[in-house]
N, C-alpha and C positions, 0 to 999 in steps of 0.2 A: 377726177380723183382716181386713186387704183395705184400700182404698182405696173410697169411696163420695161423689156429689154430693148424694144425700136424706139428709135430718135430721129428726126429726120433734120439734118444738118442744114444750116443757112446755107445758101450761095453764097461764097465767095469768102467761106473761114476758110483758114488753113488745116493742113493734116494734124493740128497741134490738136482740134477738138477732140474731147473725148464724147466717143461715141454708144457707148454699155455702161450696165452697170444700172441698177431698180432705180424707179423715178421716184425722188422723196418730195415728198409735196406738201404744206405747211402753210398756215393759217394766218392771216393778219386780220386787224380790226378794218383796214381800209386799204384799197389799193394803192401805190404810190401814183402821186400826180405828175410823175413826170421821171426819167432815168437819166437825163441834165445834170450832173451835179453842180450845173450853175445856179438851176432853181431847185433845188432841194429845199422845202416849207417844213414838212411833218415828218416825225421819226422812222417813219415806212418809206418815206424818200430818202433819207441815208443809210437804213437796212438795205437797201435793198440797190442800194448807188456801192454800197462798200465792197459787191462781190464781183461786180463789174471794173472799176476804175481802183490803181493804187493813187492814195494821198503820198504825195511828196516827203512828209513824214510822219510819224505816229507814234503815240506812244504802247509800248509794249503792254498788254493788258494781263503780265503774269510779274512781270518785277517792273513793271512804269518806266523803263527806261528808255527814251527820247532815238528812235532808230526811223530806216528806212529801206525798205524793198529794191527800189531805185536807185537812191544815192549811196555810190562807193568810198566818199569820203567829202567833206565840207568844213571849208576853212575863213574864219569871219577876216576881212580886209576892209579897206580905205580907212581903216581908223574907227573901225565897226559900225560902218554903214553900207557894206556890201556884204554878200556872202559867198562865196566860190562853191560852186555843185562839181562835184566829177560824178558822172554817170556810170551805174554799172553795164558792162557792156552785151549785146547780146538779147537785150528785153524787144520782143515783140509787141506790136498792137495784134487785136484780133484778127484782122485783114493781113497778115503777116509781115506789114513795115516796124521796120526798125525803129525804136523809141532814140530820138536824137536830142541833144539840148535846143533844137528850134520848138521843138514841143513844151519843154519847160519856160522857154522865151516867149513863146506862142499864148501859151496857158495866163502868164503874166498879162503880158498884154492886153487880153479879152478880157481879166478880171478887168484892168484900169480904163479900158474903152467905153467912152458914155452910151456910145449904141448898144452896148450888154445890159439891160434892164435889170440887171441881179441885184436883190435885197443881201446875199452871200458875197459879190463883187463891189459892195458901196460899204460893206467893211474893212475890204484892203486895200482900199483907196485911201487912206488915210495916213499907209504904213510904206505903202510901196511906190516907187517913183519908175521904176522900172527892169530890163533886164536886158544882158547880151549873151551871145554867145562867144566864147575862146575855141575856137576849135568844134569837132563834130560833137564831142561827150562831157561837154563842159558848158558850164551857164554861170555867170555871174548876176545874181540877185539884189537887186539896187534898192535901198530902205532911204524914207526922208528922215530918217532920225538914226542915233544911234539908239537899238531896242535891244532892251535884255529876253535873251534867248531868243537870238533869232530864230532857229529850225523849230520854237515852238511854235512859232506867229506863221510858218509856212505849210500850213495840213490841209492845202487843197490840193484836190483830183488834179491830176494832167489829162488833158487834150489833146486831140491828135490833131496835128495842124492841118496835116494833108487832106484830112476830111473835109474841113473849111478852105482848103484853096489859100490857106493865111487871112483868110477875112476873120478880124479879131472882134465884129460886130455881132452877136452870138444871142439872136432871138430864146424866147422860150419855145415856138411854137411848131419848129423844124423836128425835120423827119429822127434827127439825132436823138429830138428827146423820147421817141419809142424805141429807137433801135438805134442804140449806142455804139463804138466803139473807142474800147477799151485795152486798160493791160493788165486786169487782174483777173482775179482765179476763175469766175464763170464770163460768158459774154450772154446779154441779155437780148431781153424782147417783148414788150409791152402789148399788151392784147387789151379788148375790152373786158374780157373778165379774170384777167391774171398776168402774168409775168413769168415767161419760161425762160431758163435758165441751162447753157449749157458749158459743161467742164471744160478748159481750155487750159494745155499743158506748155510752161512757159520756163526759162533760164529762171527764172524768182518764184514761180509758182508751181506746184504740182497737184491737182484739186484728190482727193479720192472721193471724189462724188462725180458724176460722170453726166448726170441730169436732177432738175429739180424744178419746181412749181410754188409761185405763190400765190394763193388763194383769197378772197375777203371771206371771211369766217360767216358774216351776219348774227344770227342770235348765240351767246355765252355759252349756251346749256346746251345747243346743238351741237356743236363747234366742241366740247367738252367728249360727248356721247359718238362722235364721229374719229374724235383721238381714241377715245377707249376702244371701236370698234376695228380699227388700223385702217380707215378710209383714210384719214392721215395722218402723218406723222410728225409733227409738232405746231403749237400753237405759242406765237412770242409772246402775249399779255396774256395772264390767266387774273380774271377776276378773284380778290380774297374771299370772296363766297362759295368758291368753285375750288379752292385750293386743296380741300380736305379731301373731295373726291378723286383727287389727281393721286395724293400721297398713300389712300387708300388701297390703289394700284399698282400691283407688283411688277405690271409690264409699262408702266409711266415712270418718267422722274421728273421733280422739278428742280428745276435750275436759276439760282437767283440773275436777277439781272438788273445791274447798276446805272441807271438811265440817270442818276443825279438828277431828278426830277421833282418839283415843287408845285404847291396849287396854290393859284390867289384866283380874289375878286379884285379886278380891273375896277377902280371908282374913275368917271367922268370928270375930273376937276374943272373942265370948263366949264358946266350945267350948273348954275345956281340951283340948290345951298350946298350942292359937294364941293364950290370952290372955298369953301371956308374949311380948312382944316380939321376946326371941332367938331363939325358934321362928322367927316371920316373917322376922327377918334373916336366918336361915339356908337359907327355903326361895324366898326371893329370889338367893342365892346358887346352889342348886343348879340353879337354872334356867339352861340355855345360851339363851340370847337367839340368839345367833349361828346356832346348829343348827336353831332351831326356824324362824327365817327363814329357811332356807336349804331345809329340808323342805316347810315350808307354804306358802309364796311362792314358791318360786325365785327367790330372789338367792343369784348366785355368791360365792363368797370372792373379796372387793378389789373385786366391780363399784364400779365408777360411778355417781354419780345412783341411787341405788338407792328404788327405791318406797318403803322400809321403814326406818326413822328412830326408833334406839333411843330410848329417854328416861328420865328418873329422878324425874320428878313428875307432877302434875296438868293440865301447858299441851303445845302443842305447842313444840317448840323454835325457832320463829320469833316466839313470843309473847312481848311485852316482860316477861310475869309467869312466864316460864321464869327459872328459879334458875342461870343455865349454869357456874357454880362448884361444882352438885351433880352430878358423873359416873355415865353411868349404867354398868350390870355391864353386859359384853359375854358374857362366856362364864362358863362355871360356876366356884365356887372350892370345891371339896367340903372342904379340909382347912380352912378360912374358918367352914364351915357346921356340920364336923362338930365343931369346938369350941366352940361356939356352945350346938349342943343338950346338947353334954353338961353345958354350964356351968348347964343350962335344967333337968338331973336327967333327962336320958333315956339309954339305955341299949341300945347295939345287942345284937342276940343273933342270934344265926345271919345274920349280913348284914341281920337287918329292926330296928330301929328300935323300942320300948318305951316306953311310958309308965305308971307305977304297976303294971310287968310286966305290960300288955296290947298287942301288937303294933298298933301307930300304922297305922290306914288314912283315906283320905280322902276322901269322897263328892265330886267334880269335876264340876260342872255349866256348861253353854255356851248361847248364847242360840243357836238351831242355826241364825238365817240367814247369823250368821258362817261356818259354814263355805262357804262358796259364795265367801267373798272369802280365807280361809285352810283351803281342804282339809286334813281332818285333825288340824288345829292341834289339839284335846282330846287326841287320842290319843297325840298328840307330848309335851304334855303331862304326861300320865296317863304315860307309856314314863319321862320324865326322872325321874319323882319316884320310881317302881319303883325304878330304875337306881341312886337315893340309897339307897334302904332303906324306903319308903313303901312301902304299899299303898294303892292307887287303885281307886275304880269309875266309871267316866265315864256322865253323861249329857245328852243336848241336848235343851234347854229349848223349845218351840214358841213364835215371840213371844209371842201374847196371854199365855200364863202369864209369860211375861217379865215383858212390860209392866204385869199386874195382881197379882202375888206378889215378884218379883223386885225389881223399881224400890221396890215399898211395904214393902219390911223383913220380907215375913213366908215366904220358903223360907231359914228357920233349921233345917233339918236339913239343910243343904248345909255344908260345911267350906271349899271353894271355890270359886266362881265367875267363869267368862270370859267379860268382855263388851266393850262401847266406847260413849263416851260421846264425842257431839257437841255442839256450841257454836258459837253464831250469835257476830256484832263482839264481844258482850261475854261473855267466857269467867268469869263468876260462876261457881264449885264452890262455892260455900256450901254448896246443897242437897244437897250431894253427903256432906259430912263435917261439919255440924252434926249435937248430939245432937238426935233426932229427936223432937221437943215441942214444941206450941204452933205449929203451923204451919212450924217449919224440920225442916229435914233430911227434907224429904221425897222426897229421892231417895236416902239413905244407905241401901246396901244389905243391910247386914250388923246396924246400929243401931249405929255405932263409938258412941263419945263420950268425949272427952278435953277435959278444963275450958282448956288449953290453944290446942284448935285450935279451939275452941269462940271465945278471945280475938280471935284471929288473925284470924278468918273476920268478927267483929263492927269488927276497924279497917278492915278493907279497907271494909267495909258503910258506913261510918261517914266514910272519908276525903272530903275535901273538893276534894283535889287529888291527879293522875297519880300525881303522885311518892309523897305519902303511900298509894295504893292499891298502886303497885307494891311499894314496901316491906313491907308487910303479907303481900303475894303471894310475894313472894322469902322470907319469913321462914318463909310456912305449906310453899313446896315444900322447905324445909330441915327444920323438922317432920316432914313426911311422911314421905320419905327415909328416916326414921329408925324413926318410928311402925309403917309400913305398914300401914294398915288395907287398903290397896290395896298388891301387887307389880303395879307399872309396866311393861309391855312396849313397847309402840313407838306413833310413828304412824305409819298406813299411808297412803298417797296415794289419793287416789277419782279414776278418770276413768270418764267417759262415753262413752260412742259413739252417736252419730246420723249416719243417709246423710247425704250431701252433698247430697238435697236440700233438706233442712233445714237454711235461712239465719239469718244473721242473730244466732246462738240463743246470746246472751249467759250464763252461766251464774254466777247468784248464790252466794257463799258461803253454806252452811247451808239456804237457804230457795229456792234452785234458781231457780224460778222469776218471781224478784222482777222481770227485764226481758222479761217474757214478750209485750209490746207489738210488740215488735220481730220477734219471731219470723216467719217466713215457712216456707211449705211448697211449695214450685214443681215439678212434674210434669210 
């Protein structure tokens, strides 16, 4: 930590590096696992993928309007299953090659190549058939359907082909995913205990930040006391119990940040008796929503503007694909719940809960850097379900087993699971609740599958226009409701905190640092 004018430049950047300029250095809950944007799992692997690598396209995070860094202009063909790129010209990689349309052809490719193991490339398989190039600054983008808005469905990273020799088989485990190259504003570099980051001046980009560092924070209150101190200079999740002290500081600001982020408990529906439905309705019921916010956040009864923003489906409730005709349970209804199981064939005895007369327990698992933003929240948890007639054993899950067992379907000896799922402009949950085969559902965490939402999930895919996507969306969060392969808890609010010498510092939905240009550090 500290503030420093020396930097000592990779081999083999060009004179584009910026070289000065005070090293700003900034706090996460956890290191990213990788600087890949093929494997990007947790939201510190796209913070921190976004300052490195331009997406092909994005949405503007000041008026939403659908643009691009790279592309000079794009024009839908074949009867709108192609799309024509013209490249702006002029764009470097960090190694000082020229950004060419074999890079965007390149990039294609490795998403659709089976040897690319990517849970982010078994998404646009589905969409994409291929690409070529017209010429050196031109690529034509090949879709298997005609899809409304294409340039929306196109917001992955480019790759530098010549890195790979055009080998479009694209491991996780290569040297690339520490030390990246890229063509956005910083060029990276993966350490065992951090990510340095250095300014790289480009035809599309001009950083004013010249050096920077990202840190794992470890404890809340440290991490808090170390911002106040100007060890460093900002922290991107501040827990709501920590917020007050941040606003109390005249040399802090906080900064909201829109991560479109959601919390559920993952129920097991293939574990009998959570493959009966009425189980899950009923352990959806016994959940106080209200209590558990009230212990694990601190929000008062009746506050105001409150962080924490119950909900009854898959969107946030600002999201036009919110159902807001489906009410979420605020507080528990045991007598709701407990008709429910019994209808289900279960069987209280001595206050606990029975199933085929063996006392009902439930292996509860958490992804543990939640707790840092809901202290407690498992045990809270774990206490309410007791409370019904359950028996619980809680445990917290370390990201990387998250991210590599959890997201991929296979910690099926878990009964439930608490986690939260983020979403960039376009809130797709396909991969969330598709049966999991043939490249979909590869984020379903439990392997739901219902031929149903399976339908549901292929119109929205499939719609051509807003209204027929929202539709589909409205229909699948009234499914849901019902189904719960997920019990729905809230969303919670994300802000930041960075000194007040840190200008300027726009902050992107989901991807953070999308106007990172701008940023300034003044001392």
């Amino acid at each position: 930590m500290g503030r420093s004018r020396d930097l000592v430049v990779a081999v083999g950047m060009s004179a584009a590096v910026l070289s000065t300029g005070a090293l700003l250095t900034y706090y996460e809950g956890a290191l990213p696992t990788t600087l890949n944007p093929l494997y990007a799992a947790k939201m510190v692997d796209f913070r921190a993928q976004e300052l490195v690598f331009d997406r092909l396209f994005y949405h503007d995070p000041v008026n939403n309007e659908l643009v691009s860094r790279l592309v000079k202009s794009s024009q839908v063909t074949d009867l709108g299953k192609s799309l024509k790129i013209d490249l702006v010209e002029g764009v470097k990689w960090h190694d000082g090659k020229p950004l060419t349309a074999a890079d965007i052809c390149f990039t294609v490719d490795a998403l659709l190549d089976p040897g690319t193991p990517s849970p982010i490339a078994e998404g646009y398989r589905d969409i994409l058939t291929g690409c070529k190039e017209d010429g050196k600054n031109t690529a034509i983008v090949q879709f298997t359907r005609v899809v409304h808005n294409p340039q929306e469905r196109l917001g992955f990273s480019v790759m530098p082909r010549h890195v790979f020799s055009g080998r479009t088989a694209i491991s996780p485990d290569v040297e690339f995913s520490a030390r990246p190259t890229g063509t956005g504003a910083m060029a990276g570099s993966r350490g065992t205990r951090g990510v340095t980051f250095t300014g790289y001046g480009n035809t599309h980009h001009k950083p004013g930040i010249g050096q920077m560092q990202l840190q794992e924070s470890g404890d809340p209150l440290l991490a808090i006391k170390a911002l106040i101190n100007n060890s460093v200079q900002g922290i991107i999740e501040v827990a709501p119990n920590f917020r007050a002290d941040v606003a109390a500081s005249d040399e802090l600001t906080l900064k909201s940040y829109d991560l479109r982020s959601w919390w559920f408990v993952a129920v097991n529906t293939k574990k009998p008796p959570l493959d009966d439905k009425r189980v899950r309705q009923a352990l959806n019921l016994v959940l106080d929503r209200t209590e558990l916010r009230e212990k694990a956040i601190g929000v008062k009864p009746g506050e105001r503007n409150s962080p924490c923003e119950f909900i009854s489906g898959p969107f946030v409730p600002t999201s036009p694909y919110y159902n807001q005709a489906v009410l979420p349970n605020e507080r528990s209804d045991q007598a709701r719940a407990q008709a429910l199981l019994k209808q289900a064939g279960m069987v209280k005895v001595a206050g606990r809960w029975t199933f085929k007369g063996q006392p009902l327990s439930f292996r509860l698992g958490m992804e543990k850097s939640l707790d840092n933003e809901a202290p407690d929240i498992l045990s809270y948890i774990g206490n309410q379900f007791e409370g019904a007639g359950f028996g619980s054993t809680v445990f917290k899950i370390p990201p990387d087993k998250w991210t590599t067992e959890a997201v991929t379907g296979r910690l099926t000896d878990y009964d439930l699971l608490v986690g939260k799922w983020s979403f960039g402009q376009v809130e797709d949950v396909n991969e969330l609740f598709f049966t999991r085969s043939r490249g979909k559902g590869t984020r379903n965490i439990f392997n739901y599958s219902n031929t149903e939402i399976d339908q549901l999930l292929a119109q929205y895919d499939t719609a051509k226009t807003d209204t027929a996507a929202r539709d589909a969306y409205h229909k699948l969060h009234k499914r849901l409701s019902e189904e719960l392969p997920y019990v729905f808890l809230w969303k919670l609010d994300t802000k930041s905190a960075w000194r007040t010498e840190v200008k300027s510092n726009t902050i992107s939905p989901y991807y953070y640092f999308t106007m990172f240009d701008a940023w300034r550090y003044e001392i």
